[in-house]
C-alpha positions as CSV (number, residue, x, y, z in Angstrom):
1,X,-33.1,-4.4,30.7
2,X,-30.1,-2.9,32.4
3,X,-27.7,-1.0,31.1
4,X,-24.0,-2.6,30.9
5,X,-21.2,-1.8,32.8
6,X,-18.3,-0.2,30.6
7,X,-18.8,2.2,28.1
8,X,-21.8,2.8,26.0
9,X,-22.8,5.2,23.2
10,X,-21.0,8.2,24.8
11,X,-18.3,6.7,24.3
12,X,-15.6,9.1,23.1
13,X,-14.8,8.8,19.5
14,X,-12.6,5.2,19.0
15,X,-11.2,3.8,16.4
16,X,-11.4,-0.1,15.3
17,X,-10.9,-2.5,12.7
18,X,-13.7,-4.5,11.6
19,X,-10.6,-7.6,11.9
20,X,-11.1,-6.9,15.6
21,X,-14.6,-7.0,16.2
22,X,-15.9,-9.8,14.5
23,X,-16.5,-12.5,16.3
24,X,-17.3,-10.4,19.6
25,X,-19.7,-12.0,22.0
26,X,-23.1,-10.9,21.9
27,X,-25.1,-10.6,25.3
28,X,-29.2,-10.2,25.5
29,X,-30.5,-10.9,29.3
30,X,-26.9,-11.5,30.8
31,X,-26.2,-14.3,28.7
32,X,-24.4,-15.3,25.6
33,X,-26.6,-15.6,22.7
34,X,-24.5,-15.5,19.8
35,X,-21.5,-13.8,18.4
36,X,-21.4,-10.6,16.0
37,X,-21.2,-12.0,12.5
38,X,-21.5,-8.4,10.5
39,X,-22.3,-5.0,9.9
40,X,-25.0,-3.2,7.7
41,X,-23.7,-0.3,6.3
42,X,-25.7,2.7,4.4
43,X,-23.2,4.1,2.1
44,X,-22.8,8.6,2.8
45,X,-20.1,8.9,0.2
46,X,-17.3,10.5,2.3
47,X,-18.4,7.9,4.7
48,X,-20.9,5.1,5.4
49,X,-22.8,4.6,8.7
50,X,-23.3,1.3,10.3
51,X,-27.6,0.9,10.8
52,X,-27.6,-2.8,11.8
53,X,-25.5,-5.4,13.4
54,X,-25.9,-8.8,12.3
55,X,-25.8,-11.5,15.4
56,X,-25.2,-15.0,14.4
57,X,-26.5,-17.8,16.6
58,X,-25.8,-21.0,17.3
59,X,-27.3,-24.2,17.0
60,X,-28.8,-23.5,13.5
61,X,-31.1,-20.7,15.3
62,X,-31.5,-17.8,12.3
63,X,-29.7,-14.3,12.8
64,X,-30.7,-11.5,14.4
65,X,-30.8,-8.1,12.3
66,X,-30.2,-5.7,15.3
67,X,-30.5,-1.8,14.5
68,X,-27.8,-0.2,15.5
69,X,-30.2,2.1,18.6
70,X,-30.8,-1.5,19.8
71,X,-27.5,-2.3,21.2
72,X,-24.5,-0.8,23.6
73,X,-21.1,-2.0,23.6
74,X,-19.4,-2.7,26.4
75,X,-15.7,-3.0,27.3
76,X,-13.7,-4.7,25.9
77,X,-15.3,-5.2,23.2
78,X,-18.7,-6.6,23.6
79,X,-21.9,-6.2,22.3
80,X,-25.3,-6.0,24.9
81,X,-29.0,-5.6,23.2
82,X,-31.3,-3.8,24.1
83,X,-34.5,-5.8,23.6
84,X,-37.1,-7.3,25.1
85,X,-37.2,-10.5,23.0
86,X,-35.1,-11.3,20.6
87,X,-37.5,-12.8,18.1
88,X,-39.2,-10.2,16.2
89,X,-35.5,-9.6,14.7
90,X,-34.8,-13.0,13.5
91,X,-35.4,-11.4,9.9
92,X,-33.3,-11.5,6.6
93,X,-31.5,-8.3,6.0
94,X,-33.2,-5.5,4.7
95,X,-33.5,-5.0,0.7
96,X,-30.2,-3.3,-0.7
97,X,-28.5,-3.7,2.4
98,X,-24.7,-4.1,2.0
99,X,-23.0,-6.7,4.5
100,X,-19.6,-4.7,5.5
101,X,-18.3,-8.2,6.1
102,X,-19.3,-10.3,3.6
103,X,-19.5,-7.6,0.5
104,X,-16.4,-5.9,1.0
105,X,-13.4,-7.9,1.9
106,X,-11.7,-10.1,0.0
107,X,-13.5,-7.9,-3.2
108,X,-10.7,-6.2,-5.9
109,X,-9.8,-2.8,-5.8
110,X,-10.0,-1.2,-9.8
111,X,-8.9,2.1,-10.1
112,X,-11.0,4.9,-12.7
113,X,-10.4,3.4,-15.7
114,X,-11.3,-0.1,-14.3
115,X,-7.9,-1.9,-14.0
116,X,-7.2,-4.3,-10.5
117,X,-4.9,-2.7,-8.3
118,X,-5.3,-4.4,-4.9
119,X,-7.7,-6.1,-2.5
120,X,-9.5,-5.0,0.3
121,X,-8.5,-7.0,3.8
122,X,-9.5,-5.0,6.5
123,X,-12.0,-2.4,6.9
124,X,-11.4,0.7,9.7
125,X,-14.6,2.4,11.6
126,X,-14.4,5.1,13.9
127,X,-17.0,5.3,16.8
128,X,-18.3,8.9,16.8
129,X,-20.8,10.2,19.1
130,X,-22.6,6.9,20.0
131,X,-22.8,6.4,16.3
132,X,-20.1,4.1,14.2
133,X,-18.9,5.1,11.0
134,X,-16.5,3.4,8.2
135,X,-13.8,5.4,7.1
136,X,-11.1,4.1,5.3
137,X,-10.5,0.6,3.9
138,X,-7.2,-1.7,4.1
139,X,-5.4,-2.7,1.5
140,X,-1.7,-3.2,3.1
141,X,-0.6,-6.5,3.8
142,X,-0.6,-5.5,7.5
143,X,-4.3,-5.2,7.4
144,X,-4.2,-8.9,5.7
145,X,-1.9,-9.8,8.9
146,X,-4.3,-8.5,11.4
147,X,-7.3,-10.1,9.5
148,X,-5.8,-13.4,9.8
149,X,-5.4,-13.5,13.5
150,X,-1.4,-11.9,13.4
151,X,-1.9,-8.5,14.6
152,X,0.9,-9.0,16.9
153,X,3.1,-9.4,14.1
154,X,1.6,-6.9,11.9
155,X,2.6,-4.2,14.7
156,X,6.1,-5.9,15.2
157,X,6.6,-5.9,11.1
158,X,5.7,-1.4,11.7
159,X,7.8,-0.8,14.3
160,X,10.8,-2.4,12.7
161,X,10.2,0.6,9.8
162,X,8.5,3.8,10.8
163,X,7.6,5.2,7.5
164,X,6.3,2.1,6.5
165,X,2.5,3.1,5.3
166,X,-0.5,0.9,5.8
167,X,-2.3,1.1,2.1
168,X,-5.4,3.0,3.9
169,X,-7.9,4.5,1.5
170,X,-10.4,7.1,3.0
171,X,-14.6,6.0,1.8
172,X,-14.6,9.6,0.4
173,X,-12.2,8.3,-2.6
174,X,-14.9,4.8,-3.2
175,X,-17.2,5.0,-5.7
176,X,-20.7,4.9,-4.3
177,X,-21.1,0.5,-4.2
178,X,-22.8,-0.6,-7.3
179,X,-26.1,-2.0,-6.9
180,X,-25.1,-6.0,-7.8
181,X,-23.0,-6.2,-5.1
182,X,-23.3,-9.5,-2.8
183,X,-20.9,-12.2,-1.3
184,X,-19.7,-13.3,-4.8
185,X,-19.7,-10.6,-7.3
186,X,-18.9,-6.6,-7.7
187,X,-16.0,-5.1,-6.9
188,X,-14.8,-1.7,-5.3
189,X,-13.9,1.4,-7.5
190,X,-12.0,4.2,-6.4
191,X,-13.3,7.8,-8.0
192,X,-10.3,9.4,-8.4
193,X,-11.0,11.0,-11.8
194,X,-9.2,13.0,-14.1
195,X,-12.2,15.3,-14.0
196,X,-12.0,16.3,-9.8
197,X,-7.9,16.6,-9.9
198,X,-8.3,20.3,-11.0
199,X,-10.5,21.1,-7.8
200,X,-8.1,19.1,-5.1
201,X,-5.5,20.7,-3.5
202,X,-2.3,19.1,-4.3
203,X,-1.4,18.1,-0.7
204,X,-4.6,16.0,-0.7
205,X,-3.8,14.8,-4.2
206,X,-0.1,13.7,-3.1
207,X,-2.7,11.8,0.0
208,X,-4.3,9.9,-2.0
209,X,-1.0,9.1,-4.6
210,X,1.3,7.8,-1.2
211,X,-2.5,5.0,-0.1
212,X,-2.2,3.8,-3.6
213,X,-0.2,0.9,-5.7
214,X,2.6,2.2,-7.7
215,X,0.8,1.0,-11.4
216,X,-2.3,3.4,-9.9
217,X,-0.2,6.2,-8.3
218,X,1.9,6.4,-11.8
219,X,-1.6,6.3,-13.5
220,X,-3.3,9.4,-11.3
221,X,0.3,11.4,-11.2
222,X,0.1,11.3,-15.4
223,X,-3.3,12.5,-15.4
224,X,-1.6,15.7,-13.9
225,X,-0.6,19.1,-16.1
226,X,2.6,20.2,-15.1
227,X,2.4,22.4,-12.2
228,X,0.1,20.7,-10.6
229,X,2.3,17.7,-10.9
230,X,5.2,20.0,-9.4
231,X,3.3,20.7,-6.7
232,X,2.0,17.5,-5.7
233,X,6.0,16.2,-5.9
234,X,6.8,18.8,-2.9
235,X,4.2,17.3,-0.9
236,X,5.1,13.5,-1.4
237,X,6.9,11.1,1.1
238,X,10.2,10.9,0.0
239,X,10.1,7.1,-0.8
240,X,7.1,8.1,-2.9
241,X,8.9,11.0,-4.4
242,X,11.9,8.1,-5.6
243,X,9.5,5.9,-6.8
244,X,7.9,8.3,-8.9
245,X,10.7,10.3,-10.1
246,X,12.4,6.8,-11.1
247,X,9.0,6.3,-12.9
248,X,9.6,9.4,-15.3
249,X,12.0,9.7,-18.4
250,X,14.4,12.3,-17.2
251,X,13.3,15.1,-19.1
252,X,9.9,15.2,-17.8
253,X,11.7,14.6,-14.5
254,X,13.7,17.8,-14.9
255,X,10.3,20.0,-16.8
256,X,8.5,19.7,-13.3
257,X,11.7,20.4,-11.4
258,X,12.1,23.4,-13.0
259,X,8.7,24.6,-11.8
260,X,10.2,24.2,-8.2
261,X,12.2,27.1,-6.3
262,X,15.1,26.0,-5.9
263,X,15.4,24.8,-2.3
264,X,12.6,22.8,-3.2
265,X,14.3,21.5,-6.2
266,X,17.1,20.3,-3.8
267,X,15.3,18.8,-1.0
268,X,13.4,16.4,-3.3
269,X,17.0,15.9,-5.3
270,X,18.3,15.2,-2.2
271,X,16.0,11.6,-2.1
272,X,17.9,10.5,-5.4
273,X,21.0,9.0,-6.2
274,X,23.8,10.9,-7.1
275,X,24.2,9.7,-10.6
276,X,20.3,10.5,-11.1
277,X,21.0,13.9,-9.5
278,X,24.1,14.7,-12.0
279,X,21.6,13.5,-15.1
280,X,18.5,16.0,-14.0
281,X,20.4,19.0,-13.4
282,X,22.3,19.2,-16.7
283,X,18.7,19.3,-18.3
284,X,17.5,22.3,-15.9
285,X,17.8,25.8,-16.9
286,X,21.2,26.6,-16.5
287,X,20.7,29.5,-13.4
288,X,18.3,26.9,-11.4
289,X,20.7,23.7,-11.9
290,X,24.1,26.5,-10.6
291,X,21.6,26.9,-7.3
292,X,20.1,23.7,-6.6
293,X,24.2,22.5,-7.3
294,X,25.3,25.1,-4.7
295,X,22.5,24.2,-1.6
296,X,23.4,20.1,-2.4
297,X,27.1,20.4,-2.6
298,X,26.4,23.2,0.5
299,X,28.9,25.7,-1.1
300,X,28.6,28.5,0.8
301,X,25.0,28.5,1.4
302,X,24.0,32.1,0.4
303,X,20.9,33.0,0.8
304,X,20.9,34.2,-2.7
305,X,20.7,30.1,-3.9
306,X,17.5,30.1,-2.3
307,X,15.7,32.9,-3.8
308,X,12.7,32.6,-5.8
309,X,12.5,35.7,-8.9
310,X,8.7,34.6,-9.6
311,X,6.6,36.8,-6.8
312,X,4.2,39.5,-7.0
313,X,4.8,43.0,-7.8
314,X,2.9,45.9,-8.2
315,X,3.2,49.9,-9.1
316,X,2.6,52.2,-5.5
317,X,-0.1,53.9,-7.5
318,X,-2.0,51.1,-8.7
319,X,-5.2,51.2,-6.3
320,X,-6.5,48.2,-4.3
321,X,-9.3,47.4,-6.3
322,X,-7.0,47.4,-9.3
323,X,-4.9,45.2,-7.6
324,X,-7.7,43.0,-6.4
325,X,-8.8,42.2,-10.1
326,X,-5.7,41.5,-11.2
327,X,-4.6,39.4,-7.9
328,X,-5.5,36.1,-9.7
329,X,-4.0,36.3,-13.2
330,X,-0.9,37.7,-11.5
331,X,-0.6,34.7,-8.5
332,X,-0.6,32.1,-11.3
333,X,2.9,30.3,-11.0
334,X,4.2,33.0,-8.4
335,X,5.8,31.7,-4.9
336,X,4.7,33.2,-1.6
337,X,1.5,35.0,-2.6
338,X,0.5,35.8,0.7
339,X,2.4,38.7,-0.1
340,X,2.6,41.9,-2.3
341,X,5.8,43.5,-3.3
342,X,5.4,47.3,-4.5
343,X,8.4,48.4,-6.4
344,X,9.0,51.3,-8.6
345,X,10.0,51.7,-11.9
346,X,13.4,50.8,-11.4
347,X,12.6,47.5,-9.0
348,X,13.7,49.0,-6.1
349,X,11.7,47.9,-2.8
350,X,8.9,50.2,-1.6
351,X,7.2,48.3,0.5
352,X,5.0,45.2,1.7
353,X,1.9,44.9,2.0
354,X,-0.3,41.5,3.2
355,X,-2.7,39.9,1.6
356,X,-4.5,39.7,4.2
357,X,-4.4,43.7,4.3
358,X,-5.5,43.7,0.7
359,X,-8.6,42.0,1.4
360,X,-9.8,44.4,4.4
361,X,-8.3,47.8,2.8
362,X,-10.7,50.6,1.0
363,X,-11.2,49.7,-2.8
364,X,-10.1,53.6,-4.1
365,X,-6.9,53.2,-1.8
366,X,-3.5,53.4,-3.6
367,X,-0.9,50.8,-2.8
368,X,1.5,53.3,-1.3
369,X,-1.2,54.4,1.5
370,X,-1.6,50.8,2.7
371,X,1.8,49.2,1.9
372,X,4.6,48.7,4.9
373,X,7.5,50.5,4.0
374,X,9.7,49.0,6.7
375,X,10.5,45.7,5.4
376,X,12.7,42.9,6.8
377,X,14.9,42.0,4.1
378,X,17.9,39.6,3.5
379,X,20.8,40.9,1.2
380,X,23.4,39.4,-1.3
381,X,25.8,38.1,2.0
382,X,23.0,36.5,3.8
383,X,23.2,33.2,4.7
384,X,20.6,30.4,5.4
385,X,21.5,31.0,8.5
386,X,20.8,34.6,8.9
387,X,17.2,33.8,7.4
388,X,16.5,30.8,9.4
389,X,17.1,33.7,12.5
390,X,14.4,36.0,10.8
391,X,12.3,33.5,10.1
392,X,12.0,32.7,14.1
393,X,11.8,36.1,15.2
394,X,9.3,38.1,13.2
395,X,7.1,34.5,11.9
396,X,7.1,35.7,8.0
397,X,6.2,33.4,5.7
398,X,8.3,35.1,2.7
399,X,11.3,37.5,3.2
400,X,12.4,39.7,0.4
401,X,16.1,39.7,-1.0
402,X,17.4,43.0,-2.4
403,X,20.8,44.4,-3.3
404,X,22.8,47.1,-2.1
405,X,20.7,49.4,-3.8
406,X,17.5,48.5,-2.4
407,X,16.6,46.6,-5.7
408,X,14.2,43.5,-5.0
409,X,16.1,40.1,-6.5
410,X,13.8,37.7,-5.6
411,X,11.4,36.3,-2.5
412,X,12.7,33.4,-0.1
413,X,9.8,31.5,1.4
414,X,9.5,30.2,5.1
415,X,9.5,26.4,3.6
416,X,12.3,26.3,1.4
417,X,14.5,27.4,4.7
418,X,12.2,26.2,7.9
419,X,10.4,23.4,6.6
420,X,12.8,21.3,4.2
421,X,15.2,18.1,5.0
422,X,18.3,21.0,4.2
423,X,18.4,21.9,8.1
424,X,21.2,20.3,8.4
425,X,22.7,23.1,6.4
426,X,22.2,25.6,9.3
């Protein structure tokens, strides 16, 4: 048989919904035998691979099973075997196999401890290397949109609100598919556990919280200890960051925004209304709320407001395999720890050293061999401004803050002055 025109399995990697390719004409010997009617999936945890196509024919003739190999696809979307007859694969499906189609949409979404959160309407696959793979499902009302035949208004209905989110939930966060599952029973379980929080960074947890329902996200966000929690409330959407924060009584609001610096404290204040605002910061500790105050009300900006007093410090004569053993007690809690500050006994500034440098130096080295004693700092008159400047020039991720004497005050980090919605302070 002859290969089709278009593109085949070299295609370059392409991402589909299954909405869109059901339905698609299938072609065996340049004619039309039938139209796709499924997909076969074998479940990989992080993702599941498609092994079989299922053709449905017409006139009351029985499917075809078609392995994956067996087939191109051809542009626009079209299916082409790769057979000699078509017969031998007029088959029922193979044992276990799960129907993308018929066994997962339409099924309920229950999150770990079993309760319904949502549906599943669409299903999204990713052509890879002549191979296709499913890697998130749908659960937005878009996807029910596009399902139904409305994709044009599903696209019209994003681009009247950009930060609109589809409800998209990568396979990795299914539970492997339980073993009853057909047309008319089982349903799909997400595994996000209290047990695998501790090992996920909390920009992938604050992922997962903005692709889920609000009665879910406020379950998973409770499951958190506090400064993981704080940490995961930096890295939200802001809409998700109201939601939640509306969510909480205000004194658990104000424990986790505490943990914050406090140009992080702001930006995420800054997503509130202003009553809200006035209610948190009474319950902060009273030198955070005066500096979160100042950088919202943009009193001066000082750099000063910005400053963070938890970083790392160490004696010059503490060597770097001391150092090194005591790296991870020390970093717990402590902003920018790509750094090391070596101070004397009075706090004032010796040098700088990278962690980086750490890592790479010789074990019986003292601190004060290895350190950089030329450090770009900011002072007590620095501005935001003046930071934002060093910040550009020299690509630090942390700049010390000292006094006139050379004492260090505190460490301001690249995000709280780069990175956060307070530009327009600049």
């Amino acid at each position: 048989m002859n290969a089709p025109t278009g593109t085949n399995h070299t295609t370059p990697d392409h991402a589909i919904f299954l909405s869109e390719i059901v339905k698609t004409p299938v072609y065996w010997s340049d004619r039309k035998i039938g139209k796709l009617s499924d997909l076969i999936i074998l479940d990989k945890d992080k993702y599941a691979e498609v092994t079989h196509v299922v053709v449905g024919r017409p006139l009351g003739d029985p499917d075809l099973i078609i392995p994956w190999e067996k087939l191109h696809l051809a542009e626009p979307w079209r299916v082409v075997l790769d057979v000699d007859q078509v017969g031998p694969y007029a088959v029922s499906p193979p044992e276990g196999a799960v129907l993308l189609r018929d066994y997962i949409l339409d099924k309920r979404v229950l999150d770990g401890e079993g309760r319904e959160i949502e549906v599943v309407y669409d299903v999204k696959l990713v052509l890879k290397k002549g191979r296709l793979y499913v890697t998130e499902v749908d659960l937005s009302k878009t996807g029910l949109l596009r399902r139904i035949g409305l994709r044009w208004l599903a696209d019209f209905i994003s681009t009247l609100a950009v930060k609109i989110r589809n409800q998209m939930v990568a396979w990795q966060y299914v539970e492997p598919l339980p073993g009853h599952l057909d047309s008319f029973k089982g349903d799909i379980k997400l595994k996000v556990l209290k047990e695998q929080l501790a090992d996920m960074a909390p920009v992938d947890i604050a992922d997962i919280l903005e692709e889920l329902g609000h009665e879910h996200r406020m379950a998973l966000f409770h499951q958190l200890d506090t400064d993981r929690a704080s940490d995961t409330l930096e890295e939200l959407d802001p809409k998700v960051q109201r939601d939640l924060i509306a969510s909480l009584t205000k004194d658990k609001a104000a424990i986790l925004i505490n943990e914050m610096t406090p140009g992080q404290a702001a930006d995420l204040l800054s997503v509130l209304p202003w009553w809200e605002v006035q209610e948190i910061l009474k319950l902060l500790h009273e030198e955070n709320a005066v500096k979160v105050q100042a950088i919202l009300e943009k009193h001066d900006v000082k750099i000063v407001d910005f400053a963070a007093s938890n970083f790392l410090k160490f004696p010059p004569d503490k060597t770097v395999q001391q150092t090194r053993r005591a790296f991870q007690r020390a970093a717990k809690g402590k902003e920018a720890i790509m750094y090391l500050y070596v101070l004397d006994d009075q706090g004032l500034l010796l040098g700088v050293i990278d962690l980086k440098e750490l890592l790479m130096a010789d074990e019986e080295m003292p601190l004060k061999n290895i350190m950089t004693t030329k450090a770009v700092c900011l002072n007590l008159e620095s501005t935001l401004k003046d930071a934002a400047v060093l910040f550009s020039r020299y690509s630090f991720r942390a700049l010390p803050l000292t006094d006139p004497q050379g004492k260090m005050l505190g460490v301001v980090t690249y995000r709280d002055v780069m990175s956060l919605k307070h530009l327009f302070l600049l």
